[in-house]
C-alpha positions as YAML, in Angstrom:
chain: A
units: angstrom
residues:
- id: 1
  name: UNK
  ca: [10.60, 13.84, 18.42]
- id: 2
  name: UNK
  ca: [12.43, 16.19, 20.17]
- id: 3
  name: UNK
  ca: [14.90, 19.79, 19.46]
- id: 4
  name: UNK
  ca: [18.45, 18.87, 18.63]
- id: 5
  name: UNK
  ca: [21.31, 19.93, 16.60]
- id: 6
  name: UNK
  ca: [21.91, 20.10, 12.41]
- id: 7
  name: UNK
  ca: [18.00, 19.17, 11.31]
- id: 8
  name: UNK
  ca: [16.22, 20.61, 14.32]
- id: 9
  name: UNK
  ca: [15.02, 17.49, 15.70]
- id: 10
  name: UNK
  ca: [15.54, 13.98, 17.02]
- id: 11
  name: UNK
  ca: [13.75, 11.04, 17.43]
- id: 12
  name: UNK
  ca: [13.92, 10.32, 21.04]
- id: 13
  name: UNK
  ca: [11.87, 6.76, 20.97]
- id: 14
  name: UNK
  ca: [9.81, 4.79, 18.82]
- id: 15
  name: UNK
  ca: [6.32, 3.03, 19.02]
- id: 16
  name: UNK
  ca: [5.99, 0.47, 16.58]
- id: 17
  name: UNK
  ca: [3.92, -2.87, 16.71]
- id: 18
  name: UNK
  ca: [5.02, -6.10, 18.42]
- id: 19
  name: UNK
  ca: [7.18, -8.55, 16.51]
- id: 20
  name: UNK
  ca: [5.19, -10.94, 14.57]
- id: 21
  name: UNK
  ca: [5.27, -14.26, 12.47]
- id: 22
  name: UNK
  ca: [6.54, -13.30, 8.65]
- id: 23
  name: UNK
  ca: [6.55, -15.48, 5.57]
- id: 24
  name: UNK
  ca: [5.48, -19.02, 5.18]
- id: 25
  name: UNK
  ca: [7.58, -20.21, 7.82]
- id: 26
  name: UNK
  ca: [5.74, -18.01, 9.85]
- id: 27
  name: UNK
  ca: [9.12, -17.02, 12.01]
- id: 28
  name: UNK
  ca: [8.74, -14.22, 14.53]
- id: 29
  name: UNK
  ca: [10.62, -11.30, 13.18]
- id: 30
  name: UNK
  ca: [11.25, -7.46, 13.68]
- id: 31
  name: UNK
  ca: [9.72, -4.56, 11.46]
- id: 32
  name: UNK
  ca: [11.79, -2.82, 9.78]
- id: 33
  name: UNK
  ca: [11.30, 0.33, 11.92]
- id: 34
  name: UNK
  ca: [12.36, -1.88, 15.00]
- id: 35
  name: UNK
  ca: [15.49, -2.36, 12.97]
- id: 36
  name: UNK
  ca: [16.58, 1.02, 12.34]
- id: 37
  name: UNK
  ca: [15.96, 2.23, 15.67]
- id: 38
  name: UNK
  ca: [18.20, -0.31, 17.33]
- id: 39
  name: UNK
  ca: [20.89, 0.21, 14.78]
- id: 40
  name: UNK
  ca: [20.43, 4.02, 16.20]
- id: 41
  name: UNK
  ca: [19.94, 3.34, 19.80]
- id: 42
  name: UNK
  ca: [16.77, 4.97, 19.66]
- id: 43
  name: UNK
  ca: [14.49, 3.09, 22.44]
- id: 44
  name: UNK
  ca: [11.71, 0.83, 20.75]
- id: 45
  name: UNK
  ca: [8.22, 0.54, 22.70]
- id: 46
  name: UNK
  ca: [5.84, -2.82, 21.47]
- id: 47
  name: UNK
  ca: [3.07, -2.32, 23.02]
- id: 48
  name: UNK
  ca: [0.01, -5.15, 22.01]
- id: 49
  name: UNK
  ca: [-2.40, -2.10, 22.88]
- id: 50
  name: UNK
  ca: [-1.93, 1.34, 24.22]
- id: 51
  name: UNK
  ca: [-3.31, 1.93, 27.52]
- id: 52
  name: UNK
  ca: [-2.06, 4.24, 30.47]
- id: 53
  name: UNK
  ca: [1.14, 2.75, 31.34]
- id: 54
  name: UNK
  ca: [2.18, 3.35, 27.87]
- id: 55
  name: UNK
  ca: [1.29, 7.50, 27.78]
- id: 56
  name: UNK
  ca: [3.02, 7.56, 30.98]
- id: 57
  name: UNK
  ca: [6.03, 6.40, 29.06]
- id: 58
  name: UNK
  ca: [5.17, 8.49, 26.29]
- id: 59
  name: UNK
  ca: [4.69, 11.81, 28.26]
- id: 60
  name: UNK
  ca: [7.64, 10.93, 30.12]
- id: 61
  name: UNK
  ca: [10.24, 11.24, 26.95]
- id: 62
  name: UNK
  ca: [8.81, 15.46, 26.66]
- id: 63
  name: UNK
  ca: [8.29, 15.00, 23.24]
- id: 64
  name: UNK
  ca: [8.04, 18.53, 20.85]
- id: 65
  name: UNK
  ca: [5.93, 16.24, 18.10]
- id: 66
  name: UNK
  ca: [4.99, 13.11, 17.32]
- id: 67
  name: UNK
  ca: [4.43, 11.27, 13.87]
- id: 68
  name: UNK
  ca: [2.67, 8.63, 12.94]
- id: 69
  name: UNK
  ca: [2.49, 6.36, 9.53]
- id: 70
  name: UNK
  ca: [0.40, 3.06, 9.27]
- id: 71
  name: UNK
  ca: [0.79, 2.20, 13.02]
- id: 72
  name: UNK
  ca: [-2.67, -0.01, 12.82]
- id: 73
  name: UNK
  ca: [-4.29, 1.60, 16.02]
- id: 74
  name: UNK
  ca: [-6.82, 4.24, 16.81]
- id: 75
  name: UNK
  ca: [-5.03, 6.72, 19.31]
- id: 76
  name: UNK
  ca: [-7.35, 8.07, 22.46]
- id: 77
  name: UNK
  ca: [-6.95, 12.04, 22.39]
- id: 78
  name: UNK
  ca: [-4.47, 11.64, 25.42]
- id: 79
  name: UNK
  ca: [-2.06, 10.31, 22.86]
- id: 80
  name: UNK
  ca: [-2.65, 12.72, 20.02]
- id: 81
  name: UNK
  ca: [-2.47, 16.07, 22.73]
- id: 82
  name: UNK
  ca: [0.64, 14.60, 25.01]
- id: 83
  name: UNK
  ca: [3.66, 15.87, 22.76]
- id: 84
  name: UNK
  ca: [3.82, 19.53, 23.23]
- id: 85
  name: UNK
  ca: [2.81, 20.20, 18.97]
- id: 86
  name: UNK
  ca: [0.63, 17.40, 18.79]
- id: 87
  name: UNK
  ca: [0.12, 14.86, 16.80]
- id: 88
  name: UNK
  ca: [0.57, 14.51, 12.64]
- id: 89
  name: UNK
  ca: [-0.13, 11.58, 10.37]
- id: 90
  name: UNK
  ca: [1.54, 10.37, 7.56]
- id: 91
  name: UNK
  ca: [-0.72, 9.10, 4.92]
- id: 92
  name: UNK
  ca: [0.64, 7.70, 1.57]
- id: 93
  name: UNK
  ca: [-2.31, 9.25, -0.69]
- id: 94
  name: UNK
  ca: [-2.99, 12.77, -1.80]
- id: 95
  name: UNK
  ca: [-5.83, 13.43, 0.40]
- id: 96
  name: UNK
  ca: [-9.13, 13.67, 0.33]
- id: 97
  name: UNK
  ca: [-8.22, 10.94, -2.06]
- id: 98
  name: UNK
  ca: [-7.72, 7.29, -0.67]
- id: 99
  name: UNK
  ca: [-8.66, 7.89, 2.54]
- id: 100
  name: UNK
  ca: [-8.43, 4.38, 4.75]
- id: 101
  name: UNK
  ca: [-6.57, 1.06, 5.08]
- id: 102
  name: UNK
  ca: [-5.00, 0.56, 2.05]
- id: 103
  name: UNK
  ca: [-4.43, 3.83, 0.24]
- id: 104
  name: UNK
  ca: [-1.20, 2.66, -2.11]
- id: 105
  name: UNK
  ca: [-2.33, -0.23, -3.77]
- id: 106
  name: UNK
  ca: [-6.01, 1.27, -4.19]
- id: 107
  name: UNK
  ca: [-4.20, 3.51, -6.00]
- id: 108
  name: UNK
  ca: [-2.15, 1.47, -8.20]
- id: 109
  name: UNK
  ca: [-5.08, -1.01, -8.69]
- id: 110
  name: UNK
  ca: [-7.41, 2.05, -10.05]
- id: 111
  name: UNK
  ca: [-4.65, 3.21, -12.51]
- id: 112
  name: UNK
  ca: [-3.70, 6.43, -10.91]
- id: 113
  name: UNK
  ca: [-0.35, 7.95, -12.89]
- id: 114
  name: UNK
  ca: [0.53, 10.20, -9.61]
- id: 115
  name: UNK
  ca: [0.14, 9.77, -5.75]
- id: 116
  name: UNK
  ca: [1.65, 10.95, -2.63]
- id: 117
  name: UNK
  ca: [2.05, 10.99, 0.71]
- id: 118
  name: UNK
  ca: [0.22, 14.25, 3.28]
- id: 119
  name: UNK
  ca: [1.42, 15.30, 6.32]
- id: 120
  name: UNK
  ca: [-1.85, 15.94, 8.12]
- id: 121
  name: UNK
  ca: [-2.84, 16.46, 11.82]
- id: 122
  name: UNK
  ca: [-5.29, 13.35, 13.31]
- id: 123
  name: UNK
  ca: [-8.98, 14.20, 13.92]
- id: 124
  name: UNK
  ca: [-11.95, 11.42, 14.67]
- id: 125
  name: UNK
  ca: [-12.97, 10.99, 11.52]
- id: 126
  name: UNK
  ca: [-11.06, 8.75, 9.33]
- id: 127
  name: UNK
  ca: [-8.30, 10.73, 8.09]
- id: 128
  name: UNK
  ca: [-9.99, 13.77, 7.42]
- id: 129
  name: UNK
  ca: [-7.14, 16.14, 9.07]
- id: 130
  name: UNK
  ca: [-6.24, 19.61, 7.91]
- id: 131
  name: UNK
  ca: [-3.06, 18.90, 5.61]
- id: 132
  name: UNK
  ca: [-0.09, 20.53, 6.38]
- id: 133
  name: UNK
  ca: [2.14, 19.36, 3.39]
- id: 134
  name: UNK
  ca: [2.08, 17.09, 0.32]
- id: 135
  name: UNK
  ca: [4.27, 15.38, -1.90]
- id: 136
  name: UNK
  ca: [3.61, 14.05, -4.75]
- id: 137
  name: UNK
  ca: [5.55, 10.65, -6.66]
- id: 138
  name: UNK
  ca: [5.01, 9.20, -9.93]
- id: 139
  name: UNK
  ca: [3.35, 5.64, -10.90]
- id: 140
  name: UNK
  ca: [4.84, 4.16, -13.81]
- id: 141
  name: UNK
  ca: [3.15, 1.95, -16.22]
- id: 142
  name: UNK
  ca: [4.81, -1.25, -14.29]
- id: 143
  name: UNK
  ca: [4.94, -0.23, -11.00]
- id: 144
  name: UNK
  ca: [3.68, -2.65, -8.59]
- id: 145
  name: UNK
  ca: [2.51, -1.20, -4.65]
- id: 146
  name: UNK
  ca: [5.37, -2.64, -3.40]
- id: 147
  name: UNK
  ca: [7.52, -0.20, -6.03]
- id: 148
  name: UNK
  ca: [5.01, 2.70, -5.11]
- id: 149
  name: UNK
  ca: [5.76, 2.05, -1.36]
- id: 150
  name: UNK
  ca: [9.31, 2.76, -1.64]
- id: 151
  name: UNK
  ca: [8.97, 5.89, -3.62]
- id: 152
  name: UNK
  ca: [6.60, 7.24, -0.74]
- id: 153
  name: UNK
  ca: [8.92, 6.26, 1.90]
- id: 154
  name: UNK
  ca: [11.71, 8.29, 0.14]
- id: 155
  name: UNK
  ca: [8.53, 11.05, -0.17]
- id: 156
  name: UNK
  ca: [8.40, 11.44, 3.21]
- id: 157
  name: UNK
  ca: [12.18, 12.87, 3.75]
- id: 158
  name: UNK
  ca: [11.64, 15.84, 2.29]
- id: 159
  name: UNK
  ca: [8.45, 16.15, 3.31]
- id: 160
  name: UNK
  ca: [8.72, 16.10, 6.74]
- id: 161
  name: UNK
  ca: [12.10, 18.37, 6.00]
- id: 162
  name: UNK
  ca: [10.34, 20.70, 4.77]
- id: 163
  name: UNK
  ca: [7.22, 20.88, 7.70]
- id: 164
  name: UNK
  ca: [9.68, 20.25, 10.76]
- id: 165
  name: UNK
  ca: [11.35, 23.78, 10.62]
- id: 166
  name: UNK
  ca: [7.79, 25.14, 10.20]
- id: 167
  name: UNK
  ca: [6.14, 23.16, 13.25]
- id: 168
  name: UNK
  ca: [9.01, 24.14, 15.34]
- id: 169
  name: UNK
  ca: [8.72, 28.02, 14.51]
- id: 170
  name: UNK
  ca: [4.99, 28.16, 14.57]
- id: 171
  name: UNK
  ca: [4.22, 29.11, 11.11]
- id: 172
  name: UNK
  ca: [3.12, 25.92, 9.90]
- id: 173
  name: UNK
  ca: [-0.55, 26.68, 8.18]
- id: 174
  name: UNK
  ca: [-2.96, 23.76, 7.33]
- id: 175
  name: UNK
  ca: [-5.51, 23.67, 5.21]
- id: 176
  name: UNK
  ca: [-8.84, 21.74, 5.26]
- id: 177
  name: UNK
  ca: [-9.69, 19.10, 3.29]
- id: 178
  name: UNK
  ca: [-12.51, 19.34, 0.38]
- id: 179
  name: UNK
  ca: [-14.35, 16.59, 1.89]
- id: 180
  name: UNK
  ca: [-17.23, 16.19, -0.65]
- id: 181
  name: UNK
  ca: [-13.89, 14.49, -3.07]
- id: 182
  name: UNK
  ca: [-13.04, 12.62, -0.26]
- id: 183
  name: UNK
  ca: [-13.04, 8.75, -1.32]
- id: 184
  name: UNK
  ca: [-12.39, 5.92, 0.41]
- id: 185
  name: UNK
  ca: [-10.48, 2.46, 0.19]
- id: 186
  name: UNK
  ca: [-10.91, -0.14, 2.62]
- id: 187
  name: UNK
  ca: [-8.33, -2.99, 4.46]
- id: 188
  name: UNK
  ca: [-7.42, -6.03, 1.84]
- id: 189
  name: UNK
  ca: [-8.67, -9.41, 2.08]
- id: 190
  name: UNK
  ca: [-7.44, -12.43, 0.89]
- id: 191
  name: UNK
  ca: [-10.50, -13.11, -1.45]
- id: 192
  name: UNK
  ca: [-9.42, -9.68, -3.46]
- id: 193
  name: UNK
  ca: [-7.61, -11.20, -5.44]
- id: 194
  name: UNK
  ca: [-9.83, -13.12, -8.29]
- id: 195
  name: UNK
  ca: [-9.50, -11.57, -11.88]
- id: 196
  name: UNK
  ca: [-12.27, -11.33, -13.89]
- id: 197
  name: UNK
  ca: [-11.23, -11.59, -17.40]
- id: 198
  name: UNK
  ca: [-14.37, -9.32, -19.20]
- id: 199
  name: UNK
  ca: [-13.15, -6.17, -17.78]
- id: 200
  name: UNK
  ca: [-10.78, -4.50, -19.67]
- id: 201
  name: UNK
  ca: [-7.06, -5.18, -20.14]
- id: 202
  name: UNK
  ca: [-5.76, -2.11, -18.75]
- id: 203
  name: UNK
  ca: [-7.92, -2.37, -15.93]
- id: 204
  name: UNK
  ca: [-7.28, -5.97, -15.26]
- id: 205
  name: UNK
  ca: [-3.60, -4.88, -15.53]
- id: 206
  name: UNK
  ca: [-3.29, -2.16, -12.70]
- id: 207
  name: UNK
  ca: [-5.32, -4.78, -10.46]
- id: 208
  name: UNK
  ca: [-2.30, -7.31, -10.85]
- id: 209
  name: UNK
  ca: [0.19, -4.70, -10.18]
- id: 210
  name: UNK
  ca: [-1.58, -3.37, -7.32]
- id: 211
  name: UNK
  ca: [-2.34, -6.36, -5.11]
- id: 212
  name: UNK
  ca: [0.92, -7.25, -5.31]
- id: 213
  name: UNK
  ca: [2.88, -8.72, -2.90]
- id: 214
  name: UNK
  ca: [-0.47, -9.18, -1.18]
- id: 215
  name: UNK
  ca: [-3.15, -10.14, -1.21]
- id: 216
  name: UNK
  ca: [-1.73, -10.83, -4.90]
- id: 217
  name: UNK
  ca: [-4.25, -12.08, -7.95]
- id: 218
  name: UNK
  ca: [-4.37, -15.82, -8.89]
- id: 219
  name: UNK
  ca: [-5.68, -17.66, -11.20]
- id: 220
  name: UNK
  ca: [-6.38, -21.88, -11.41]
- id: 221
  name: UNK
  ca: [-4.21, -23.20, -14.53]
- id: 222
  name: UNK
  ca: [-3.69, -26.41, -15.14]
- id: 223
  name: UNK
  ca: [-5.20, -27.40, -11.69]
- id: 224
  name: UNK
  ca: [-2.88, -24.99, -9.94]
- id: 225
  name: UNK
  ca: [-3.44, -21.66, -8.56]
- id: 226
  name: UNK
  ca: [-0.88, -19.31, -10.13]
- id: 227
  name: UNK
  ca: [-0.17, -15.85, -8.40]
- id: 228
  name: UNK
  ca: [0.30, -12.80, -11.09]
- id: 229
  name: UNK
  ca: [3.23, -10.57, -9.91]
- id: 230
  name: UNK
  ca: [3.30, -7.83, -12.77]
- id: 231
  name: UNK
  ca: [1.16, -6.98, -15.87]
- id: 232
  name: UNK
  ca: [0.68, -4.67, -18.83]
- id: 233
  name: UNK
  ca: [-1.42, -4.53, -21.85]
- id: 234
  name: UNK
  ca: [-0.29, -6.28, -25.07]
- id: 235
  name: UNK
  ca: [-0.67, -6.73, -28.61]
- id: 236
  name: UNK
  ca: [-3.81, -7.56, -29.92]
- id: 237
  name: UNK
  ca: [-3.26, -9.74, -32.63]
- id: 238
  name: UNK
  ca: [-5.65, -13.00, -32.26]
- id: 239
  name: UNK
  ca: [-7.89, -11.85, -30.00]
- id: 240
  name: UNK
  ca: [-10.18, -11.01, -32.65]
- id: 241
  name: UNK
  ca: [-12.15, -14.42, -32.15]
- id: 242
  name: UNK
  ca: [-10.80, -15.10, -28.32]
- id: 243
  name: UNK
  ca: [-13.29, -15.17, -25.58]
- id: 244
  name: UNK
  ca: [-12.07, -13.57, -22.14]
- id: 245
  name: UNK
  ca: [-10.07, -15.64, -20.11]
- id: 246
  name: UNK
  ca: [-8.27, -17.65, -22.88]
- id: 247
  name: UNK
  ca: [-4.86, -17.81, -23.71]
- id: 248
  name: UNK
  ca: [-3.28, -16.19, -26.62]
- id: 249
  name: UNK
  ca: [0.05, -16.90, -26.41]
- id: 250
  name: UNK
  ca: [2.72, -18.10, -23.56]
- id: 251
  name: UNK
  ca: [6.72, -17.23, -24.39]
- id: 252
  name: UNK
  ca: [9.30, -15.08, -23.16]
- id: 253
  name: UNK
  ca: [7.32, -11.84, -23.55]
- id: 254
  name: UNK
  ca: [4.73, -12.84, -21.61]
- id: 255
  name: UNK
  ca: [1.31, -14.93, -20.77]
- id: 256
  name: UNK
  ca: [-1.44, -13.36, -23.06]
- id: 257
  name: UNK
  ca: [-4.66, -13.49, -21.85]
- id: 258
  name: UNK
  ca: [-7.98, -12.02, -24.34]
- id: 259
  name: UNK
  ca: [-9.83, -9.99, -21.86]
- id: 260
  name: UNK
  ca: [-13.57, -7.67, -22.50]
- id: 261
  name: UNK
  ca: [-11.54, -5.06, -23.94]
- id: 262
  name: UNK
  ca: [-7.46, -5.53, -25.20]
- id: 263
  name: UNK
  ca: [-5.18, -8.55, -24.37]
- id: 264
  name: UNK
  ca: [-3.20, -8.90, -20.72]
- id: 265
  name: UNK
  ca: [-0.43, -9.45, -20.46]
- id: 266
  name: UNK
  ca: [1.21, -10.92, -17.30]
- id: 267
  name: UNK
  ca: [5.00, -10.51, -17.24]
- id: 268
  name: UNK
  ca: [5.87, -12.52, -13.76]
- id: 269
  name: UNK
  ca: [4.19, -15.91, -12.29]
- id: 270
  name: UNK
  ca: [4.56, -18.01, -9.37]
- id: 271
  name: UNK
  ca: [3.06, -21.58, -8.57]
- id: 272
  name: UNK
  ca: [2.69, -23.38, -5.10]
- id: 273
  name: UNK
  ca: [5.66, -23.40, -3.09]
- id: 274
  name: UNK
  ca: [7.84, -21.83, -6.10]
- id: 275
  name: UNK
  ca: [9.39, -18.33, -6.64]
- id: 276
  name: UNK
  ca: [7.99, -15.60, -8.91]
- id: 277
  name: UNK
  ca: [9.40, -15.70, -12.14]
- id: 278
  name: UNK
  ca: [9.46, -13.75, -15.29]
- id: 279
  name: UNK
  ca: [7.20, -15.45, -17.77]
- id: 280
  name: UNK
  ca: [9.57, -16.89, -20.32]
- id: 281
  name: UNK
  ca: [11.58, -18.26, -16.88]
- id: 282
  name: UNK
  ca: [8.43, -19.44, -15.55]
- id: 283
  name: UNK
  ca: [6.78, -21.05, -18.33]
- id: 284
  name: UNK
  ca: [9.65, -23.40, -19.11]
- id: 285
  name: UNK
  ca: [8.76, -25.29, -15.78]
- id: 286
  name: UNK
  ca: [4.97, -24.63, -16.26]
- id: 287
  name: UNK
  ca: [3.59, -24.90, -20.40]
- id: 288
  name: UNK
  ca: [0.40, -22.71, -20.81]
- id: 289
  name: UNK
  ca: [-1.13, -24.03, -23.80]
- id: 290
  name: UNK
  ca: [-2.43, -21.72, -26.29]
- id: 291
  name: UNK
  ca: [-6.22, -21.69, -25.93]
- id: 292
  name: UNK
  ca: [-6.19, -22.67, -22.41]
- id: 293
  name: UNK
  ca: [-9.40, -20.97, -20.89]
- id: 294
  name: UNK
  ca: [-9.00, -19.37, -17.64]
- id: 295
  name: UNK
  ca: [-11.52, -18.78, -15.27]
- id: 296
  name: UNK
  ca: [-12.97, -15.89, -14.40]
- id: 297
  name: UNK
  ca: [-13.67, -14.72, -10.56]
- id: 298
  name: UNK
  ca: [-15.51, -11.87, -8.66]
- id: 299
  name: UNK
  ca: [-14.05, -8.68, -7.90]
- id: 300
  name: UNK
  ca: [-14.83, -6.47, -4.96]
- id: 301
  name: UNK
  ca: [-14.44, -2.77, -5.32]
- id: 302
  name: UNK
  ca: [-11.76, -1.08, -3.32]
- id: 303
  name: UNK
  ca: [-12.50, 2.50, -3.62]
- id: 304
  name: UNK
  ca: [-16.10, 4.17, -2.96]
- id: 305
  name: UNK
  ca: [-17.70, 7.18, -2.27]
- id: 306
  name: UNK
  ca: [-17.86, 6.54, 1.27]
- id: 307
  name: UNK
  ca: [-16.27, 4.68, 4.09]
- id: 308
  name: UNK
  ca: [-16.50, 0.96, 3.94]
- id: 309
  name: UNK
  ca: [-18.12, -0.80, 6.37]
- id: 310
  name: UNK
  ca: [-16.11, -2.65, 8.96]
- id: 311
  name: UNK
  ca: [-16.68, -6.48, 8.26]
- id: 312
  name: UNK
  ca: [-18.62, -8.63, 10.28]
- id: 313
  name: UNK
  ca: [-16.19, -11.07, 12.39]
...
C-alpha cells in the first residue's frame, strides 16, 4: 500500500498465489483476489516462490505498508522490513487463540460463539506478533466456516479502517500477546473428516459445520460415502434405547442420528457426484432407513496446547 487521496491509502500491487486447478474438473482458475485486482487495474504478482527477483519488484513499487492474510508462505525478513512501516498480518482468530493453519474452522469445529480477525505485525514464531487491532464477529448456532469466512472478510474493513490512519500517523500502539493462552490449530487433512458417533451431539454438530466445504465429514450409508454439509442438535425422543451411530429418524427436518450424549441432527447431505441438499430434498433420492447403524470413525484433534508438528511427507 501506498498514501493517496479520501482513505489515506492505495493498494499499489498485489501478491497472491499462482492460478491453480479448482473443483472436480480440476480447471485452472484465478483467486478471487486475482479477480478484484484486475477489475481495479491494480498489478497482480504470482510468484511459485519468493526469491530476489521478486523483492526487487516489491521494493521497487515504495510501498508505505504491506498486509498480508493466508498467503501460504513464510516471508524472509527482507520481505517483512522492505515497505517503509513494515509488515502486518491478518489472522482470522482472536489471538493468542487459534494460532496456525486453519484458525476459522478450528473454531467453528470447537463450538466457539465469537471469533475474529487481529491485525498483528509478523515475528518468527508462528503468529505470535504484537496485535495492533481486533475485531470481533459472531458464530451462530448454524454457521458453517465457509459462513464464518465471510463475516471475517467483511471484519477486516473496518479493521484495517480503523489501524491505517494510525500506522500512517505513528500512533499505532501494539500490544503483546499472553502467550501462555496461546493455542494452536494445525493445516486440514483429508482424513479429518470421520465422525465418531459416542461423542456428544453438540460436539459432533460444530465438527460438521466446521469442516465444511472441506475437508467436509462423511459417513458410509448404504454403501455410499455421504458428505454432511450442516448440523444441529435435535430432539431426543427415541434415543432412549439407540446405540450411537443409528438412525432415528430421516424426513424433511432432518437425518437423526443417537450419538454418546443427545441426537444429531444433519440438516444438508450430498452423495457421489451429486449436489448438497437439504435433508428432506436429499432423502427423497437417497431413503435412510430408520435403525440404519452408521459407523463410527477416528477423530484427530485440531486444537492443542502447542504447535503441531509438521507431518512427515
Amino acid at each position: 500500500m501506498a498514501r493517496g487521496r479520501g482513505s489515506g491509502a492505495r493498494v499499489v500491487a498485489v501478491f497472491t498465489q499462482p492460478d491453480r486447478p479448482v473443483g472436480r474438473g480440476q480447471k485452472v482458475q484465478a483467486n478471487a483476489i486475482k479477480l478484484w485486482a484486475q477489475e481495479h487495474g491494480i498489478p497482480v504478482h504470482q510468484p511459485e516462490r519468493l526469491r530476489e527477483p521478486e523483492l526487487a519488484t516489491l521494493a521497487g513499487y515504495a510501498p508505505d505498508l504491506a498486509l498480508v492474510m493466508a498467503y501460504g508462505h513464510i516471508l524472509r525478513d527482507a520481505f517483512i522490513a522492505a515497505p517503509r512501516l513494515g509488515t502486518l498480518n491478518l489472522h482470522t482468530s482472536l489471538l493468542p487463540k487459534y494460532r496456525g493453519a486453519s484458525p476459522i474452522q478450528t473454531a467453528v469445529a470447537a463450538g466457539e460463539r465469537v471469533t475474529g480477525v487481529t491485525l498483528m505485525r509478523i515475528v518468527p514464531e508462528l503468529d505470535a506478533g504484537p496485535i495492533a487491532d481486533a475485531e470481533s464477529v459472531a458464530i451462530a448456532l448454524r454457521d458453517t466456516a465457509l459462513d464464518v469466512e465471510a463475516k471475517l472478510a467483511a471484519a477486516c474493513v473496518p479493521l484495517v479502517a480503523r489501524a491505517l490512519p494510525r500506522l500512517a500517523a505513528g500512533t499505532q500502539a501494539f500490544r503483546e500477546q499472553d502467550h501462555a493462552a496461546a493455542t494452536f490449530c494445525r493445516k486440514l487433512e483429508k482424513s479429518d473428516g470421520g465422525l465418531d458417533f459416542a461423542r456428544p451431539a453438540a460436539e459432533l454438530a460444530a465438527r460438521i459445520n466446521g469442516l465444511f466445504p472441506w475437508p467436509a465429514t462423511a459417513v458410509e450409508i448404504n454403501g455410499q460415502p455421504v458428505k454432511f454439509g450442516a448440523a444441529d442438535v435435535g430432539s431426543s425422543d427415541g434415543a432412549e434405547s439407540a446405540r450411537p451411530g443409528d438412525v432415528l429418524g430421516a424426513d424433511a427436518e432432518g437425518l437423526r442420528i443417537a450419538t454418546g450424549a443427545g441426537v444429531l441432527r444433519i440438516l444438508r447431505l450430498q452423495r457421489p457426484g451429486g449436489r448438497m441438499l437439504a435433508a428432506g430434498e436429499f432423502l427423497r433420492g437417497f431413503p435412510i432407513a430408520p435403525g440404519t447403524a452408521l459407523p463410527s470413525a477416528a477423530m484427530p484433534p485440531l486444537v492443542a496446547a502447542r504447535p503441531f508438528p509438521r507431518p512427515v511427507r
